[in-house]
C-alpha positions, 0 to 999 in steps of 0.5 A: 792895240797901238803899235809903234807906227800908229802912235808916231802918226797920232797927233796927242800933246802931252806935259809931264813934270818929272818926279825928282823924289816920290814917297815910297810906294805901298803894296798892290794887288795889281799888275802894274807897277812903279818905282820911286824917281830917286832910283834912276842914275844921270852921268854926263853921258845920258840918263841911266835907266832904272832897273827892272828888278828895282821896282817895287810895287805901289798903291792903285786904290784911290781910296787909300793914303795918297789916293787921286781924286779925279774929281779935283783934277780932271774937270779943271778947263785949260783952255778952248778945245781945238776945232776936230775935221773930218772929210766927207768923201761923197760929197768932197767936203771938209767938215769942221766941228769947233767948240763956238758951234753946234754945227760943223763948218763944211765947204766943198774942196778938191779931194785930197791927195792924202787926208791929212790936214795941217791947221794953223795955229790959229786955226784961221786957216787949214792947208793940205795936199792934192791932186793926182799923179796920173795929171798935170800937175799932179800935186797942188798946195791948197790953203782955205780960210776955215770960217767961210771955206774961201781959198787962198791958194791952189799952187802946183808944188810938183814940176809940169810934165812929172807923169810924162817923165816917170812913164819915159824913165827920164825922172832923177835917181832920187823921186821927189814925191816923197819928199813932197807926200810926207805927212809932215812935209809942211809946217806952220809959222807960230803966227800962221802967216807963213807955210813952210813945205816941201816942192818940186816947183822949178825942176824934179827935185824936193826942196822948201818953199816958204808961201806968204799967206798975205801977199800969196808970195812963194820964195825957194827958201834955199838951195838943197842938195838933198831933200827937205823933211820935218821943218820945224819953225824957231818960237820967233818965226826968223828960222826953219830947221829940218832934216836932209834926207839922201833917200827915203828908202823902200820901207826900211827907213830914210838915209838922212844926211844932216840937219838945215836951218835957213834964215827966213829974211835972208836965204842963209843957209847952215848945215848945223850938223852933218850927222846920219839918222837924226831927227828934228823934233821942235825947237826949246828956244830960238837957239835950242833944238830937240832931236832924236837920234833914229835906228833904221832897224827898231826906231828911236833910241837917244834924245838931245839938245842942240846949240845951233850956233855951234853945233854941239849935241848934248845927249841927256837920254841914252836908253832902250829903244823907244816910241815917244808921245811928244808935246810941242811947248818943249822939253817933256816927253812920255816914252814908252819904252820897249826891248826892241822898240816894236809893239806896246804890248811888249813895252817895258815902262812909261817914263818921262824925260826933260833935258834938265832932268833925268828920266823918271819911271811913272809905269813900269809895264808887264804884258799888258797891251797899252792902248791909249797914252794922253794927257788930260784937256786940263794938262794935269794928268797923264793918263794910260789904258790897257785892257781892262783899266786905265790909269791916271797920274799926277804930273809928278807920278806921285799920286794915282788912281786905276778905274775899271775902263778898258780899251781906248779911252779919251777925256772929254773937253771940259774933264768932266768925263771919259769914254772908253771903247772896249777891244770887244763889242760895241758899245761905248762906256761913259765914266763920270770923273765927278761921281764914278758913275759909269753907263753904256750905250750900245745903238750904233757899231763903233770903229771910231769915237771923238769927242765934240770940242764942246763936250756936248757929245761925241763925234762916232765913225761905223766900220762903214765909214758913217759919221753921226754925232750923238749928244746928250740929252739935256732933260736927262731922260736917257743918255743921248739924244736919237744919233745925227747922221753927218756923211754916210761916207766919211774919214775921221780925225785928220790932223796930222 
């Protein structure tokens, strides 16, 4: 079961269109359903939701009027699917699988102070934290170049003498390491020649840095008077936003106190806001800001857009309390939605925002758990699996198509499939969206599948953190082909 922490630290991308008027939907015989678009209200203060009590059932089968065919929808190529990492802990290696390769690229590397990796965009080059604290230094920025494992950069992001300090009681009220360790304390420019994270290079304080993977550079963007977190680069690369926290607590959530942009040439600093609790999510132009509004009891609850120029928040989506799955081109969010914003498995629905448009339910949800929410590698569908069945949607949640495929499911590359991990047992169940033809393979115990970027077969992690891949086999005399073993120690998927 997905609770609301694990889905904020997946890294999924979805694209939903909204759905501004749906036929009326048919009778069901399953347990979920959905309501027409048409039945949720906008005001100037926000989306009002749909009600519960509104909805009436809808068709599953894909066999009757309206019915998906995932034929038609799902095998449809989008574009080259992004490399997949992993890490060798024994032999403290980065592990690469691309779509362009049978064999992953792997390079030895310092062990990592967290795993999670950030690529850039264009994935020519992976940059991650390391070190240790008990050391000195005790944190380093590390950049490597992803075609041959050549470093770029080894840079001490965390003031000499940190460990010495800490232990004496001589540090600053405020610890800059949690600044420095959040998994999204860095960010990528959109031509990936630049790094943007949180430091404490000059004294022990967090603050940004921008690196400049050409020249090696590394400039203080601004001066800060409280953390940075969450950068965020403009689609022209000249501004970084992000949040000012005041403190990152002790577990009941950060204190923040703001939101920054900096001029990138320049050093100019603006504080473009001075509210509490709001959170960057991604820039829809160079003068437009995505945030989500943050309460520290039960998590997000309210989306806008910001005018930097002038500061003004425009809320368009005031609802229940939510956990979003979120797409970087701007603008379209899959929230699910739930009474205190906790668990999926008391989720109240699916539903799909933009800032031009009112919300729309695809989803209305029961008891059931909800373990994967995607979109398919075509862009094209949405799908949902619970228990027992997943579901898929058009972008428009007009049509719909339910499969008997339980527990955790991924589609393929190329579409042409899906795999599922069912909550028990160990095997894994293969659907084919061409024919629906469905087999198992049970030869290894499962913690953890992926996908290989070409599709020629999955990635697969044992609860005893062995990685194989098994691929198919091309003259079709079973299923796979015997499983490779890759490391007999490693950890999976570590993008962030």
């Amino acid at each position: 079961m997905i609770t609301r922490n694990r889905i904020l630290a997946i890294s999924i991308f979805l694209a939903v269109l909204i759905c501004s008027s749906c036929a009326a939907p048919t009778q069901s015989s399953g347990s979920i359903t959905a309501i027409p678009t048409n039945g949720s209200t906008s005001s100037a203060a926000g989306t009002s939701l749909p009600q519960e009590n509104d909805k009436p059932p809808v068709n599953q089968d894909s066999s009757s009027s309206g019915g998906l065919s995932l034929a038609d929808h799902a095998a449809v190529p989008h574009e080259p699917a992004p490399p997949l990492y992993a890490f060798d802990l024994e032999h403290s290696q980065l592990l690469i699988f691309t779509a362009e390769a049978k064999d992953p690229v792997a390079f030895t590397m310092p062990m990592p102070f967290q795993f999670t990796f950030h690529p850039s965009p264009d994935h020519e080059r992976v940059a991650y934290l390391g070190g240790d604290l008990t050391l000195d230094p005790g944190l380093e920025l590390h950049v490597f170049q992803t075609s041959d494992g050549q470093q770029e950069t080894r840079l001490a992001i965390l003031a000499p003498g940190w460990q010495r300090s800490n232990e004496a009681g001589e540090l600053p009220e405020e610890d800059p390491v949690p600044a420095i360790s959040e998994f999204e304390a860095m960010a990528w420019s959109p031509d990936g020649r630049q790094l943007a994270f949180a430091g404490a290079i000059e004294r022990f304080a967090a603050e940004l840095y921008l690196l400049n993977t050409s020249t090696q550079a590394v400039v203080r963007a601004a001066n800060l008077s409280y953390a940075p977190a969450l950068p965020a680069w403009s689609p022209d690369g000249r501004k970084v936003a992000f949040i000012l926290v005041s403190s990152f607590g002790t577990g009941a959530g950060w204190n923040t106190a703001g939101i920054g942009i900096v001029q990138v040439e320049t050093g100019e600093l603006q504080i473009v806001t001075s509210d509490e609790q709001l959170r960057v999510r991604h820039w829809l132009s160079e003068d437009t800001l995505l945030l989500s509004r943050w309460n520290l009891t039960w998590g997000m609850h309210d989306l806008g857009v910001m005018d930097t120029n002038t500061g003004v928040i425009d809320w368009f989506f005031e609802g229940p309390l939510f956990t979003e799955v979120d797409i970087p081109d701007g603008g379209r969010i899959a929230l699910l939605t739930s009474p205190q914003g906790t668990s999926t498995a008391n989720a109240s629905g699916i539903y799909v925002v933009s800032p031009s448009q009112p919300a729309a339910i695809c989803l209305p949800l029961g008891e059931e758990s909800l373990y994967t929410l995607e979109w398919s590698p075509a862009l094209n569908l949405l799908y949902a699996s619970f228990e027992a069945e997943t579901v898929f949607l058009t972008a428009d949640c007009a049509e719909r198509v339910s499969i008997s495929l339980g527990g955790w499911t991924q589609v393929s590359p190329d579409g042409e499939w899906v795999v599922a991990r069912p909550p028990e047992g160990n095997e894994i169940v293969l659907y084919s969206t061409r024919d629906g033809e469905v087999q198992r393979w049970d030869e290894l115990s499962v913690s953890d599948i992926h996908w290989l970027p070409d599709s020629s077969g999955l990635l697969v992690l044992t609860p005893e953190r062995e990685l194989y891949t098994i691929r198919f086999d091309p003259d079709g005399e079973s299923l796979f082909l015997p499983p490779e073993l890759i490391s007999s120690n490693a950890i999976l998927n570590l993008r962030p």
